[in-house]
C-alpha positions as a printed NumPy array, in Angstrom:
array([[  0.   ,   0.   ,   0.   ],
       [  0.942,   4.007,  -0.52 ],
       [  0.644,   6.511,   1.783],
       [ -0.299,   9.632,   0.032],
       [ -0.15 ,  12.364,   2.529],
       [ -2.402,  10.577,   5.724],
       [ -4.681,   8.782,   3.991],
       [ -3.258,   4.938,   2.763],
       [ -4.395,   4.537,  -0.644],
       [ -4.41 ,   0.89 ,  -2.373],
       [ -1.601,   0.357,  -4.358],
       [ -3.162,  -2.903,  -6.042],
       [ -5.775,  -2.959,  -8.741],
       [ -9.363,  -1.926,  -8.089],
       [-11.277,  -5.352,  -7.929],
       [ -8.629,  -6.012,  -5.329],
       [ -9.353,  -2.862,  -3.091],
       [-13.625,  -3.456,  -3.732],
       [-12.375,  -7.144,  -2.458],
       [-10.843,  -5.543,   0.434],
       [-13.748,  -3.593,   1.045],
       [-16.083,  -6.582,   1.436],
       [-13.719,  -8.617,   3.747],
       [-13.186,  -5.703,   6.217],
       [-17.553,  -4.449,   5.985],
       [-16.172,  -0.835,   4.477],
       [-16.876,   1.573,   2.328],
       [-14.92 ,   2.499,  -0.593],
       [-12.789,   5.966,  -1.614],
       [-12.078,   6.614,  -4.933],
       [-10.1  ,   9.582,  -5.825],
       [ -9.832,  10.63 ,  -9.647],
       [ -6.411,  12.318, -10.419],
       [ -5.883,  14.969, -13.593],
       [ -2.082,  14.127, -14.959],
       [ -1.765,  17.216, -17.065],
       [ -3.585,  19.61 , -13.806],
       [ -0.8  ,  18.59 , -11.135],
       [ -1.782,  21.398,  -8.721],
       [ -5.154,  19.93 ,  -8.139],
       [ -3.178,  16.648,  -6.989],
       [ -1.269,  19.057,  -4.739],
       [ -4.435,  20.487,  -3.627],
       [ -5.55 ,  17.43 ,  -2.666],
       [ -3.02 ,  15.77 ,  -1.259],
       [ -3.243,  18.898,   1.679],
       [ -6.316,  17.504,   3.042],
       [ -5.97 ,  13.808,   2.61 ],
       [ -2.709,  15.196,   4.92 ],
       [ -5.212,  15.73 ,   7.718],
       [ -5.28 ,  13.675,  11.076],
       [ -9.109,  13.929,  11.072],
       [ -9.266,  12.646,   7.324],
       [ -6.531,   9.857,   8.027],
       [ -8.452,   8.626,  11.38 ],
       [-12.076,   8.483,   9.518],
       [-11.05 ,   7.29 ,   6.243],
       [ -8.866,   4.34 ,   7.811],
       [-12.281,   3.32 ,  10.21 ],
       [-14.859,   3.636,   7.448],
       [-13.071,   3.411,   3.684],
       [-10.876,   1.307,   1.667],
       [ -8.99 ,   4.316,  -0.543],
       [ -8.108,   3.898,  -3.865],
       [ -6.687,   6.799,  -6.059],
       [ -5.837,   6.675,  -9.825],
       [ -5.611,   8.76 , -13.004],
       [ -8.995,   9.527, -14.287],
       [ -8.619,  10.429, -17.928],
       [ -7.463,   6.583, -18.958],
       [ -7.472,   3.125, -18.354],
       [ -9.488,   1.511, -14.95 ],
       [ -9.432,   5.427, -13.806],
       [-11.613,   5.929, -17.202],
       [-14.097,   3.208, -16.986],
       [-14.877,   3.711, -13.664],
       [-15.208,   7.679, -14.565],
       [-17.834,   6.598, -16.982],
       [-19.578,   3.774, -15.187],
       [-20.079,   5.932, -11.967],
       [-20.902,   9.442, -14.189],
       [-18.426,  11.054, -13.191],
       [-18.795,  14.963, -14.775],
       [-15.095,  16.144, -13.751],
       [-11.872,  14.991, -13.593],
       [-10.14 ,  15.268, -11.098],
       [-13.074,  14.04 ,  -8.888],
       [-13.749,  11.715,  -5.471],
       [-16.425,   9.345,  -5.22 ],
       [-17.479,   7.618,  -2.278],
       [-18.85 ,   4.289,  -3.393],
       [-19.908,   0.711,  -1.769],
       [-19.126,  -2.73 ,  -2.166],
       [-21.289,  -3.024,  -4.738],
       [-19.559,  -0.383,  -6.745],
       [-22.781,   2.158,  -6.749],
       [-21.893,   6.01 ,  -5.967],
       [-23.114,   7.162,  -2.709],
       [-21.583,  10.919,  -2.218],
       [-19.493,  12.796,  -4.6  ],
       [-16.989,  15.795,  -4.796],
       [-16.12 ,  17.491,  -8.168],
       [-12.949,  18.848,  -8.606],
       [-10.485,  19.051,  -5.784],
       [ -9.809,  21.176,  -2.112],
       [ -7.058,  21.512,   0.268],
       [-10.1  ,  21.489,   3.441],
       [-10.739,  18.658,   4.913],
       [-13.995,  19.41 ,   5.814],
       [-15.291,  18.936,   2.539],
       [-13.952,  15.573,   2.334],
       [-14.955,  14.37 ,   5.636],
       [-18.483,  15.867,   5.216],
       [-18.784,  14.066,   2.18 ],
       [-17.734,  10.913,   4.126],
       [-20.291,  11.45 ,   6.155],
       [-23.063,  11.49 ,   3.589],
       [-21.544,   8.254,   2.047],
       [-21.928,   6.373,   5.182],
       [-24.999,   7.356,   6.355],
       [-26.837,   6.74 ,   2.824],
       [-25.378,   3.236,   2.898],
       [-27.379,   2.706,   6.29 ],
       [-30.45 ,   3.337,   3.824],
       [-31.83 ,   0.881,   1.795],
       [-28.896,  -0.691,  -0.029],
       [-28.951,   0.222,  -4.145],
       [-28.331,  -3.243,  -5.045],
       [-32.016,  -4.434,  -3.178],
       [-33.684,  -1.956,  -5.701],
       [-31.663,  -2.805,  -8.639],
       [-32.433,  -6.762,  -8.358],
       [-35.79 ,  -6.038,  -7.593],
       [-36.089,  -3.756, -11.025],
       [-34.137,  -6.31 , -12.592],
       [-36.365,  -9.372, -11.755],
       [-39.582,  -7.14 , -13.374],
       [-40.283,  -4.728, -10.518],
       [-42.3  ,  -2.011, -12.247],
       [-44.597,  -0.813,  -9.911],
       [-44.638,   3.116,  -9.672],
       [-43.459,   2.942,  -5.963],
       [-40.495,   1.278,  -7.126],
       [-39.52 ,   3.315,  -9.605],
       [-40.07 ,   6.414,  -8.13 ],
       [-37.835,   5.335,  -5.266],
       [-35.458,   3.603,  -7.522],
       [-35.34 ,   7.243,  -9.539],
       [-35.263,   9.045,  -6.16 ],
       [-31.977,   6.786,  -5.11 ],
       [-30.449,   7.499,  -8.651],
       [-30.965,  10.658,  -8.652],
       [-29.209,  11.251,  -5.095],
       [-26.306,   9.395,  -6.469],
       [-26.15 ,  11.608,  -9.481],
       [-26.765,   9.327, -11.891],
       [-28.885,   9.461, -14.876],
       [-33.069,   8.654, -14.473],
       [-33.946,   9.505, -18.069],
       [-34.963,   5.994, -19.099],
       [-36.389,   5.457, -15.789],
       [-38.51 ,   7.863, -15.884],
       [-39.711,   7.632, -19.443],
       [-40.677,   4.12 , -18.184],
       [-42.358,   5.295, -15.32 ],
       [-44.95 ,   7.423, -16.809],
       [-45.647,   5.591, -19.736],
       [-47.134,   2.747, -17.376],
       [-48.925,   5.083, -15.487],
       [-52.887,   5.107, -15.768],
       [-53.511,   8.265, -18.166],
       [-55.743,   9.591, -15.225],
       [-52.8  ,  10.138, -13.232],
       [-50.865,  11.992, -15.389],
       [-52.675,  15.579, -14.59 ],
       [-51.901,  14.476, -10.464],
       [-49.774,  17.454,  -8.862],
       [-47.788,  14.843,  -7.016],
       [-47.268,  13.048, -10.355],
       [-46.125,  15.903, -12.184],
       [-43.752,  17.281,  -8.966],
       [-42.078,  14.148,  -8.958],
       [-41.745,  14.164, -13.035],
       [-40.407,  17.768, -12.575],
       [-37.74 ,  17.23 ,  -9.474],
       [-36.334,  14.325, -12.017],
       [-35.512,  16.994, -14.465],
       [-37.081,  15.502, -17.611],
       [-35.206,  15.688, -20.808],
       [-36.405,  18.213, -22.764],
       [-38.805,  16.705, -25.32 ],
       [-39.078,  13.209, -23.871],
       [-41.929,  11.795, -23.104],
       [-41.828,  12.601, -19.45 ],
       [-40.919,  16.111, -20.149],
       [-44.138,  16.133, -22.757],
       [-46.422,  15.22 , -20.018],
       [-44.682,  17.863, -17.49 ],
       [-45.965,  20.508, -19.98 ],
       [-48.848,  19.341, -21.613],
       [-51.572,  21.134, -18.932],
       [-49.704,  24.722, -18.938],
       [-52.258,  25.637, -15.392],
       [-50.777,  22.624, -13.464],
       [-47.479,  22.989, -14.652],
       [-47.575,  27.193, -13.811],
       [-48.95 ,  26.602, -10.734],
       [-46.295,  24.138,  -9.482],
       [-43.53 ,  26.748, -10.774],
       [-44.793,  29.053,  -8.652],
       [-45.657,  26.292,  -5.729],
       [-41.783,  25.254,  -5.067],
       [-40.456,  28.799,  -5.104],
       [-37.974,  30.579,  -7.293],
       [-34.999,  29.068,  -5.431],
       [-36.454,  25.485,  -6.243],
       [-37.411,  26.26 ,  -9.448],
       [-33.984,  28.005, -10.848],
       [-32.578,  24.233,  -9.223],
       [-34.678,  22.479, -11.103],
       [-34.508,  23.827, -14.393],
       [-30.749,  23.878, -14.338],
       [-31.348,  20.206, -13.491],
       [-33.494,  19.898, -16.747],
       [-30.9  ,  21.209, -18.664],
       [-28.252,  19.519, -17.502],
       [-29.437,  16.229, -17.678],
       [-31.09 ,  17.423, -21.319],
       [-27.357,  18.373, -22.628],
       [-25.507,  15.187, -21.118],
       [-27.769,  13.443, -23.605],
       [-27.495,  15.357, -26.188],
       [-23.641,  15.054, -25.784],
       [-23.546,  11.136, -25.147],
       [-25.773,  10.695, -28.007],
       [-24.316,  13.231, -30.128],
       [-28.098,  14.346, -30.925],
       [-27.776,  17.974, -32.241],
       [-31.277,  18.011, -32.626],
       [-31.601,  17.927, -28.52 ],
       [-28.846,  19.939, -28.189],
       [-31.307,  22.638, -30.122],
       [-34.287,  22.119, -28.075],
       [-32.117,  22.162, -25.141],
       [-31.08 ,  25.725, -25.88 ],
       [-33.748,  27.398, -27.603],
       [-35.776,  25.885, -24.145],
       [-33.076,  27.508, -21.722],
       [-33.669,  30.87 , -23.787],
       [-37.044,  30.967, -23.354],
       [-36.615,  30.674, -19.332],
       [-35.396,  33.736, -19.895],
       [-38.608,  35.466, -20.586],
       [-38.109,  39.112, -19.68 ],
       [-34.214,  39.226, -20.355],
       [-33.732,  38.938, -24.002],
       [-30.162,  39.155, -23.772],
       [-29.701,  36.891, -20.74 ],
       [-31.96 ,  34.086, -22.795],
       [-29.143,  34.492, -26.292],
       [-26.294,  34.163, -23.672],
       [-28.089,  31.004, -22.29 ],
       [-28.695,  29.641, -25.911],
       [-24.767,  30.347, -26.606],
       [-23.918,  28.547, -23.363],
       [-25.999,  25.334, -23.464],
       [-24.249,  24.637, -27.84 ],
       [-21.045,  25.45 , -26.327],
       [-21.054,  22.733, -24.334],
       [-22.448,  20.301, -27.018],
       [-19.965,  21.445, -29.149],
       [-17.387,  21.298, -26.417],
       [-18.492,  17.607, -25.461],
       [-18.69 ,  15.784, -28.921],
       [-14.964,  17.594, -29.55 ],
       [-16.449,  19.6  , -32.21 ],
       [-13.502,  22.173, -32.659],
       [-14.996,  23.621, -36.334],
       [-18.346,  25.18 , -34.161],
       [-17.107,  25.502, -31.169],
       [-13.63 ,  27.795, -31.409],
       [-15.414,  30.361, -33.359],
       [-18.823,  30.407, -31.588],
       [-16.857,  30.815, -28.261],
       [-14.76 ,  33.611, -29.427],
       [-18.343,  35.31 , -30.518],
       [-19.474,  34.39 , -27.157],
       [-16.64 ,  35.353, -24.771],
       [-15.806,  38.544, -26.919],
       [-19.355,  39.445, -26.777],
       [-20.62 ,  38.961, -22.93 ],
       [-17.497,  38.853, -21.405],
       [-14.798,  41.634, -23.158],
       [-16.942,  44.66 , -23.174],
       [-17.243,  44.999, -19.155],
       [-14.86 ,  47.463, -17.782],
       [-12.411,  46.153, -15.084],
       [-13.575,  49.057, -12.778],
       [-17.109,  48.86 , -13.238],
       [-16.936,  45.333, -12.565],
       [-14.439,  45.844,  -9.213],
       [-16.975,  48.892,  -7.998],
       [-19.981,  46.648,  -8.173],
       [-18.022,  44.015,  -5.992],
       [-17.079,  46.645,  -3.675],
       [-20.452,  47.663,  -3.235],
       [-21.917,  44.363,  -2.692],
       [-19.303,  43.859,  -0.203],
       [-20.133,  46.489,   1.84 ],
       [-23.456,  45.398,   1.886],
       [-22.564,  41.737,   3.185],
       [-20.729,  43.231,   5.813],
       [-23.643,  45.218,   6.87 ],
       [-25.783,  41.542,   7.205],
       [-27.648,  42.968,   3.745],
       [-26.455,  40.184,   1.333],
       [-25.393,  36.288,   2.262],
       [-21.219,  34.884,   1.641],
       [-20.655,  32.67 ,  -0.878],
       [-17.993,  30.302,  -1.952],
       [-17.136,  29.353,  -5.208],
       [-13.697,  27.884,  -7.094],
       [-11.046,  29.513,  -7.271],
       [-10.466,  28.251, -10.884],
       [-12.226,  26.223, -13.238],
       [-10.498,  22.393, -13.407],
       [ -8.264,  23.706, -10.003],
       [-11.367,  23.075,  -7.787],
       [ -9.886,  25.515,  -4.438],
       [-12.679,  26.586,  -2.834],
       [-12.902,  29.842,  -0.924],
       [-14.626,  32.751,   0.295],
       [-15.895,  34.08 ,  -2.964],
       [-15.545,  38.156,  -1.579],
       [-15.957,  39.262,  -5.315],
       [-18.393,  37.254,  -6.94 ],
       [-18.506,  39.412, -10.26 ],
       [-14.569,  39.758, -10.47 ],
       [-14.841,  35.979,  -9.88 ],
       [-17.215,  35.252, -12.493],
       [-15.402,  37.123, -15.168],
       [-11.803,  35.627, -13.875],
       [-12.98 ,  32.056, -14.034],
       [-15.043,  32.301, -17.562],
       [-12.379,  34.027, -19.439],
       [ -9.498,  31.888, -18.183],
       [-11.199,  28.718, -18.12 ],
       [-11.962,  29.704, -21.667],
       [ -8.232,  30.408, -22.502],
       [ -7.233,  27.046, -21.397],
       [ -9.544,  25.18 , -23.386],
       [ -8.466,  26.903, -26.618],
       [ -4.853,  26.356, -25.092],
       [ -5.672,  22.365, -24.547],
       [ -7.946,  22.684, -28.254],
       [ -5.522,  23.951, -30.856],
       [ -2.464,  25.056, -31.873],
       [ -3.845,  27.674, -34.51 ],
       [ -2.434,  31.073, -33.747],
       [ -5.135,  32.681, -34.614],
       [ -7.472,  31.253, -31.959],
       [ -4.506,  31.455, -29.573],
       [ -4.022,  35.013, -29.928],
       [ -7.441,  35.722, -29.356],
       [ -7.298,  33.201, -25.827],
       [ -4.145,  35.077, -24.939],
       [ -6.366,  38.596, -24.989],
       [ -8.772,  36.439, -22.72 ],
       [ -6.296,  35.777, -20.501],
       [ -4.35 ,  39.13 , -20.903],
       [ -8.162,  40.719, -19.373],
       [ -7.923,  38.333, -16.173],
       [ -4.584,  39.61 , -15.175],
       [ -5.904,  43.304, -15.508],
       [ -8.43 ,  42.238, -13.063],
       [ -5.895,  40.588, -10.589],
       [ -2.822,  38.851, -10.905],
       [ -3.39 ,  35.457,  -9.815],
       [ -1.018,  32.849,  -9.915],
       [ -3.517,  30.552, -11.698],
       [ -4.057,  33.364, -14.517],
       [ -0.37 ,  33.766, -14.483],
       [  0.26 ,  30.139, -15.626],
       [ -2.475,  30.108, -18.347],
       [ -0.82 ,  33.134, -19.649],
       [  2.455,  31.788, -19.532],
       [  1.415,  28.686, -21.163],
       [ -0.456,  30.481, -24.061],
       [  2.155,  32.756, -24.904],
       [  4.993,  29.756, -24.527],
       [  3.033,  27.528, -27.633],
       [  2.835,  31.169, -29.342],
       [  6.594,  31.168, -29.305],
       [  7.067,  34.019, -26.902],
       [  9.036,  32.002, -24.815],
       [ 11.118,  34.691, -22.476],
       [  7.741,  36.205, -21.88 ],
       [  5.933,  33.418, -20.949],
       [  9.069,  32.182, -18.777],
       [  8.667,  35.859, -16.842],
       [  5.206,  35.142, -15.776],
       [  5.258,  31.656, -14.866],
       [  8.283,  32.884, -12.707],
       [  5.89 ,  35.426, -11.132],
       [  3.443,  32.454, -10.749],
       [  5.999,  30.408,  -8.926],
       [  7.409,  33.323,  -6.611],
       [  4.14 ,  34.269,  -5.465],
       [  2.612,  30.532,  -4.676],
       [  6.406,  29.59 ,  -3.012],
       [  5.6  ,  32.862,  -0.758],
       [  2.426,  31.331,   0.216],
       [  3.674,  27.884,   0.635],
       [  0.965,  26.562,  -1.565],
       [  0.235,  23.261,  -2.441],
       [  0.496,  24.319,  -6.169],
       [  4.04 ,  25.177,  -6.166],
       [  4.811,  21.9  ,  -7.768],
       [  2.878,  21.886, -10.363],
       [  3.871,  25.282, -11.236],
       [  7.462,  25.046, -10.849],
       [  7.078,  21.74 , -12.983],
       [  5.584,  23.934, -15.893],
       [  8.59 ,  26.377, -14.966],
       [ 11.18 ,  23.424, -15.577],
       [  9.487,  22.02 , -18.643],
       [  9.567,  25.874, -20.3  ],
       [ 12.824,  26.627, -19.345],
       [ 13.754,  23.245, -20.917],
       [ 12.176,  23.735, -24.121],
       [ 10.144,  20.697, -23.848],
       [  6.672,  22.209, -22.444]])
């Protein structure tokens, strides 16, 4: 076995580690590593460092950790719907998902809350009792609705489920408000069956909009969307991928240009998930260039000031949020509209860094992340700048700011030096 950092990770295979699990009645830890993101290992590796995670983890879990992008890291990715890499999953013996984490965070809080969840949903009905029972014919609507409602918690896919379930419902039944609820907090794909039947009595399906609250509601249509665009993408269904978006737009009922930035987002990510590089580089440069260039660096830093002052007053709620897209840090988010910008116009850079090597797209992600650095210079920003302007050649300038990258993380003893002085070595090397 390896000891990464307090908690004792398997160093065998996986069957052997969900063997392991069964002998010794525990639960199973599976952390998904990101080879080519090595300060989210970092990251991680600074909680999994934690007495409290090392004491709980070695009582309750058999820990298994592994690169996610290939191999047995892959298929269990896939099997277990896993939407990012890197990613932790807390799973049991009989390999079903019981509490997840996306992305990565040096507190061990979230870990160890999450560890909580796991174990106290495996005192629930066990998964595998509903699956054999579905499996030897089940199909009574209180089995399905609380095989659905088990899915569902695991974050895995109900669509087929629930197209099932209300086709062998009594037609009667169908106009029920506790029918349709239940069809609606499933988030039907947009256009199925079950999503037809949410919205074929407009009254019924106003009135229970209105009856779980806007909070509830904005939930559960970004639930309908999501599960309507990992569809689209696994099927590579275009078609859906339309619907999907011109449906999001027209959420947007009194906010024209809120609904086309909604439309933009949802085929972005189709286009981003079937690897479409033709529609995707150019509609994102429309897209980013449009909602995201225009905004004024102080405008946007006054509003945050303002809204700060009013959360210090008790007026508005905290919030957290990653620190960057793929790095998964979580913090106070104290500037939510400085964040928002940050994050979508350097995640955005990196993706045309990681999509192509044509300069012309490059030079327009290097602008991108040129903008986040006028905002604040964040290590983070620093490295996808660096990186950008290293493929476009400009090697002493990119080899300036990943050395302000590195400087700044060593003075904070962060846990994504490494992967930043590793990108330092590789650049100075010539072999980034």
């Amino acid at each position: 076995m390896l000891s990464a950092q307090g908690i004792v990770f398997e160093q065998g295979s996986w069957a052997d580690a969900v063997k392991k699990a069964k002998k010794q009645k525990k639960l199973l830890f599976l952390h998904l590593d990101k080879p080519d993101c090595g300060g989210c290992s970092e990251v991680a590796s600074v909680a999994f460092n934690s007495p409290l995670i090392r004491e709980k983890f070695g009582v309750n879990f058999i820990s298994f950790r592994t690169d996610g992008t290939t191999g047995i890291g892959k298929e269990l990715a896939d099997k277990l719907e896993v939407e990012c890499v890197p990613s932790s999953v807390f799973v049991d013996t009989d390999e079903y998902p019981l509490a997840r984490f996306c992305g990565t965070t040096s507190l061990d809080r979230a870990y160890l809350e999450k560890a909580e969840e796991a174990i106290n949903k495996n005192r629930e009905l066990p998964m595998k009792s509903l699956v054999e029972s579905y499996e030897k014919g089940d199909r009574s609507p209180a089995l399905l609705r609380r095989y659905m409602d088990r899915r569902r918690e695991m974050g895995l896919s109900t669509t087929d489920l629930l197209t099932e379930y209300v086709r062998q419902l009594p037609a009667d039944s169908l106009r029920l408000g506790a029918v349709l609820r239940f069809v609606f907090e499933q988030g039907p794909v947009v256009g199925s069956k079950a999503d037809s039947v949410f919205r074929s009595y407009y009254p019924r399906t106003d009135s229970l909009y209105r009856a779980v609250g806007l909070k509830k509601a904005i939930e559960l249509n970004a639930l309908i969307m999501n599960n309507s665009i990992k569809k689209a993408v696994k099927d590579k269904d275009s078609r859906l991928a339309y619907r999907t978006a011109t449906w999001r737009q027209r959420t947007y009922t009194n906010d024209y240009k809120a609904g086309a930035m909604a439309y933009d987002w949802v085929m972005l990510r189709y286009y981003r998930g079937v690897q479409d590089t033709l529609r995707y580089l150019p509609m994102a440069v429309r897209y980013y260039d449009q909602h995201f260039m225009p905004a004024k660096v102080d405008s946007i830093q006054n509003l945050d000031n303002l809204e700060n002052q009013r959360r210090m007053r008790g007026v508005m709620p905290a919030q957290t949020s990653p620190q960057r897209p793929g790095m998964g840090i979580m913090s106070f988010m104290a500037n939510p509209n400085t964040q928002r910008y940050v994050s979508a116009l350097n995640q955005a850079a990196w993706e045309f860094y990681e999509m192509t090597r044509d300069t012309v797209y490059l030079n327009k992600a290097l602008q991108w992340s040129k903008r986040t650095l006028e905002y604040r210079e964040d290590p983070s920003s620093m490295d996808t700048y660096a990186h950008i302007l290293y493929r476009l050649g400009r090697k002493e300038e990119a080899l300036t700011w990943q050395e302000k990258a590195v400087k700044l993380e060593r003075e904070r003893n962060s846990p994504l030096l490494k992967g930043l002085q590793t990108s330092l070595d590789k650049m100075q090397a010539g072999t980034l």
